[in-house]
C-alpha positions as CSV (number, residue, x, y, z in Angstrom):
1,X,29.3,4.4,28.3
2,X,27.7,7.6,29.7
3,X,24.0,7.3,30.8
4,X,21.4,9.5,29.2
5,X,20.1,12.6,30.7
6,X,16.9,13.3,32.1
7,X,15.5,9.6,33.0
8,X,13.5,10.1,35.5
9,X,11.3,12.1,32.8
10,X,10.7,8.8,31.4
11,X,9.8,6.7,34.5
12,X,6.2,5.6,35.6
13,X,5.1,6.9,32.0
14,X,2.6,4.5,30.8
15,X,2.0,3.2,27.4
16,X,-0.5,0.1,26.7
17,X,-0.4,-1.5,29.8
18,X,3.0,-1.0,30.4
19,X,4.9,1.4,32.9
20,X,8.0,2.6,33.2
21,X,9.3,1.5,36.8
22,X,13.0,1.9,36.4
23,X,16.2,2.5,33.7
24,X,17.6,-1.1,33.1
25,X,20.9,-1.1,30.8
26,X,22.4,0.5,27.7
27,X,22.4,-1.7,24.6
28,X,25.7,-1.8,22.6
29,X,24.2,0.4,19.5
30,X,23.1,2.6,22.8
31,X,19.3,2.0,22.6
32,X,17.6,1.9,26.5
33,X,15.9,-0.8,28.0
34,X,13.6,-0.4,30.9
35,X,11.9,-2.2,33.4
36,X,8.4,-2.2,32.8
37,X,5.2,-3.6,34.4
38,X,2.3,-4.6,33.2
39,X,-1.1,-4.4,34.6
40,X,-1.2,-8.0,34.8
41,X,1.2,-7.6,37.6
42,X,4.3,-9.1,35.5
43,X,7.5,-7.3,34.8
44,X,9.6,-7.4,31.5
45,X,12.3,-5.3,30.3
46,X,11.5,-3.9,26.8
47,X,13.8,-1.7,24.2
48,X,12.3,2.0,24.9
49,X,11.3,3.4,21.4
50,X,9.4,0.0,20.5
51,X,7.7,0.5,23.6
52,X,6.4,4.1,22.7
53,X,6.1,2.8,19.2
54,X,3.4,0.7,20.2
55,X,4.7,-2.1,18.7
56,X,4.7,-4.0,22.0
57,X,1.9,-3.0,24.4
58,X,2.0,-5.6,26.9
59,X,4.0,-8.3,28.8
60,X,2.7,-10.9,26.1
61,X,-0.6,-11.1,27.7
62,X,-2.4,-9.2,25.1
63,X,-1.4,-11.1,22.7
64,X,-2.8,-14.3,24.5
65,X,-5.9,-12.4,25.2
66,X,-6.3,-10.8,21.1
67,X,-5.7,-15.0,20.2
68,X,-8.3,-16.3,22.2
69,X,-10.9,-13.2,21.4
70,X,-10.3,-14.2,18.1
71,X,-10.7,-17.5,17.3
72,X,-14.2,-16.8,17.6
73,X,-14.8,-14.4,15.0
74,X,-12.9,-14.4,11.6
75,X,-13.6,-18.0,10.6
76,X,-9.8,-19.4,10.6
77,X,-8.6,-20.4,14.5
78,X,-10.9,-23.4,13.4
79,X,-11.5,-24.8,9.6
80,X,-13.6,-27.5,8.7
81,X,-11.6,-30.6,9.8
82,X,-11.2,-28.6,13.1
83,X,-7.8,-27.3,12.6
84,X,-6.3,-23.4,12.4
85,X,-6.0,-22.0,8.9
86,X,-2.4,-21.7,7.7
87,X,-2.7,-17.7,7.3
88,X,-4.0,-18.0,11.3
89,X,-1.5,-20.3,12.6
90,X,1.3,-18.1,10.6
91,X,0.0,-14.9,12.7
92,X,-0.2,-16.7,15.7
93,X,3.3,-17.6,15.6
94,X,4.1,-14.1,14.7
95,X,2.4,-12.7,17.5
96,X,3.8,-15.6,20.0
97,X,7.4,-14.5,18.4
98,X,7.1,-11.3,19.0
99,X,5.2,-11.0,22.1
100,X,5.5,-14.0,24.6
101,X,8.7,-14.5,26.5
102,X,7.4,-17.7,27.7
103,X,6.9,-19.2,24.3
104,X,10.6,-20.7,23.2
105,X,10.4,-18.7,19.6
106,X,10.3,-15.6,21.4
107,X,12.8,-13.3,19.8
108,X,12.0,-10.0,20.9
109,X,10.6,-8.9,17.3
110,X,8.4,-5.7,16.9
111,X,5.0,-5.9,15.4
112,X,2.9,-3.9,13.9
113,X,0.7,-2.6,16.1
114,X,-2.7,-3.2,14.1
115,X,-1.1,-7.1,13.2
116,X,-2.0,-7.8,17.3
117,X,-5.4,-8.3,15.3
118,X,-5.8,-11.4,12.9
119,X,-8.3,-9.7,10.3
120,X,-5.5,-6.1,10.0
121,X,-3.0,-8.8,9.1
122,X,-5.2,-10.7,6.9
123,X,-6.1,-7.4,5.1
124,X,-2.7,-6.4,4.8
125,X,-1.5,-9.6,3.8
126,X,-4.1,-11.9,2.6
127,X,-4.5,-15.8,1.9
128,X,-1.1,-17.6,3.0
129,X,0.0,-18.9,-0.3
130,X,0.5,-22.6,-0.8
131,X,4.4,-23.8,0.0
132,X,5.0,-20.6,1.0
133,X,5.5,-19.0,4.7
134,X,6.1,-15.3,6.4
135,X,9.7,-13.8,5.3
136,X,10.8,-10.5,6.4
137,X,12.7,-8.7,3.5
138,X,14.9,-7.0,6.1
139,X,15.7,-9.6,8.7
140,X,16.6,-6.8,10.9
141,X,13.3,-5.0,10.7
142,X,10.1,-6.2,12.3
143,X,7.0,-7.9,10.9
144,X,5.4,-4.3,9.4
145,X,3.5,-4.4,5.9
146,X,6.6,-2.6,4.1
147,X,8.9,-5.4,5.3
148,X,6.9,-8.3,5.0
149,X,5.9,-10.9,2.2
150,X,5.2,-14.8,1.8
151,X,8.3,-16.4,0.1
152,X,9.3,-20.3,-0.4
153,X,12.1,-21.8,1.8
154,X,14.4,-21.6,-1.2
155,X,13.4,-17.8,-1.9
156,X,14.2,-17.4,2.0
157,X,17.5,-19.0,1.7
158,X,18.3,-16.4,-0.8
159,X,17.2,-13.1,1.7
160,X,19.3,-15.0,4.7
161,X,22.2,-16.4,2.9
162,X,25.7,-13.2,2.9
163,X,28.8,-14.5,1.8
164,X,31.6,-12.8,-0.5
165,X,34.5,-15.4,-1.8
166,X,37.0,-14.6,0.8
167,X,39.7,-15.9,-1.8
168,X,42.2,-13.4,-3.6
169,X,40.5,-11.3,-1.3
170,X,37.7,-11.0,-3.5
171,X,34.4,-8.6,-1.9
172,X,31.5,-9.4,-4.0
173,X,29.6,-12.5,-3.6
174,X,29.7,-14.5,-7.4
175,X,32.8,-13.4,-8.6
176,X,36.6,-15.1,-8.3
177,X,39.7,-15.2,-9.5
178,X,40.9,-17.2,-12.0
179,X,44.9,-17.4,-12.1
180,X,46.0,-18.7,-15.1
181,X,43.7,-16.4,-17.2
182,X,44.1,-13.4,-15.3
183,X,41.2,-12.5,-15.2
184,X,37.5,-12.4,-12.9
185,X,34.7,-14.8,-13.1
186,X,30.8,-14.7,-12.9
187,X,28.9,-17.7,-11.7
188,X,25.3,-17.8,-10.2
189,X,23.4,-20.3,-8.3
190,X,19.8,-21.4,-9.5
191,X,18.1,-24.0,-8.1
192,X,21.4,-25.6,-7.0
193,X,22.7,-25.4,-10.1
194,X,25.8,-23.2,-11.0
195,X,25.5,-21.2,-14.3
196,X,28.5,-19.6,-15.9
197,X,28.0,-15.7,-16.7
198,X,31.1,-14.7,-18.5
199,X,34.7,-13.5,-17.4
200,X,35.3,-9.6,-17.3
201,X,38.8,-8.0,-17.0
202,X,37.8,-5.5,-13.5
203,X,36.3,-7.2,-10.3
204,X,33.8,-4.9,-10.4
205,X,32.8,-5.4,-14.1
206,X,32.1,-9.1,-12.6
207,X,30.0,-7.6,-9.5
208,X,27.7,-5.7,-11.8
209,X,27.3,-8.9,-13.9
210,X,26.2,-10.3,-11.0
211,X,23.6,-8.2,-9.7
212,X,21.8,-8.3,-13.3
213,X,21.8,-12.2,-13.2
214,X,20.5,-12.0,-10.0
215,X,17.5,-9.7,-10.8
216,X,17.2,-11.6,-14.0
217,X,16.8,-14.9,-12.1
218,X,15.7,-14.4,-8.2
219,X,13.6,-11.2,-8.8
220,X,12.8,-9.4,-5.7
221,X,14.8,-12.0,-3.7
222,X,18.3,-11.0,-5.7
223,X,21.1,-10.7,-3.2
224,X,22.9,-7.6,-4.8
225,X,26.6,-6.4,-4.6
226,X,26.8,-3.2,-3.2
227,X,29.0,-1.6,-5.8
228,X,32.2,0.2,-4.8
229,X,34.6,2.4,-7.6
């Protein structure tokens, strides 16, 4: 893999409290990560648009340091019987998540930039509903308002879960075979129950079935068949 031009255009730029010290490697979907340092004095290597994003401004210790600034000032690091709201501890894992390498959820996750402050979060997102936690509609996105939204384990299940019935080599998740019929079957799961939604002559007549029993019974969770002639 070729590196890109013009590097040293990049280096000792400075964004947040990080700067640019030095090209690092070339990620597989060719995205550069640098060296950075922070004016704490650490050094991290950080993916270089979400760095001039500003969806991570620091080594981690912002985050630590917009926490504990915090806590003090909304109401919810500390409720009545002394412990963190659940909308506060949900950001604070977000922001641990996303932020600090030494916590072992880090993931490496953007954030949007105003969520590094618990009330821009709270107004975007409000009260954390009860039996329900963060889920990110595009698990390959970041936690932003347009890709964010509380959801049940079982509603999260449904945004994680990809399979397609590798049997008959069939492509579209809900629909088989059936051999002695000749023909291609719809079935859906709800609430771990399978429910029978009718037998079409065309694999694709099933898929389409599919994806309208899906919308009709998981909403804006539906796993849909992307549809192919």
């Amino acid at each position: 893999m070729s590196l890109p031009a013009n590097l040293n255009n990049f280096k000792s730029k400075k964004f947040g409290r990080l700067t640019a010290i030095q090209f690092s490697h070339m990620s597989k979907n060719s995205m550069q990560y640098w060296v950075f340092k922070c004016d704490c004095g650490n050094e991290v290597v950080r993916e270089r648009c979400s760095v001039v994003r500003g969806s991570q401004l620091s080594c981690g210790c912002l985050a630590i340091e917009v926490t504990k600034k915090r806590s003090t000032t909304h109401g919810q690091a500390k409720s009545k019987n002394n412990s963190a709201s659940s909308t506060y501890t949900t950001w604070s894992s977000i922001i641990q998540r996303c932020n600090n390498e030494k916590d072992k959820r880090y993931y490496n996750t953007e954030i949007f930039h105003e969520w590094l402050i618990f009330e821009n979060f709270y107004r975007d997102m409000g009260e954390r509903p009860a039996g329900k936690t963060i889920d990110r509609i595009d698990n390959t996105k970041g936690y932003h308002p347009d890709n964010t939204r509380w959801a049940t384990k079982s509603e999260q299940s449904r945004n994680t879960r990809r399979f397609k019935n590798k049997k008959n080599n069939i492509k579209y998740r809900g629909v088989s075979f059936r051999e002695d019929r000749r023909n291609f079957v719809t079935l859906i799961k709800v609430n771990s129950k399978v429910i029978y939604i009718g037998s079409f002559k065309t694999e694709l007549e099933a898929a389409k079935a599919y994806n309208e029993a899906a919308i009709k019974y998981h909403g804006e969770f539906a796993q849909l068949n992307e549809l192919t002639p």
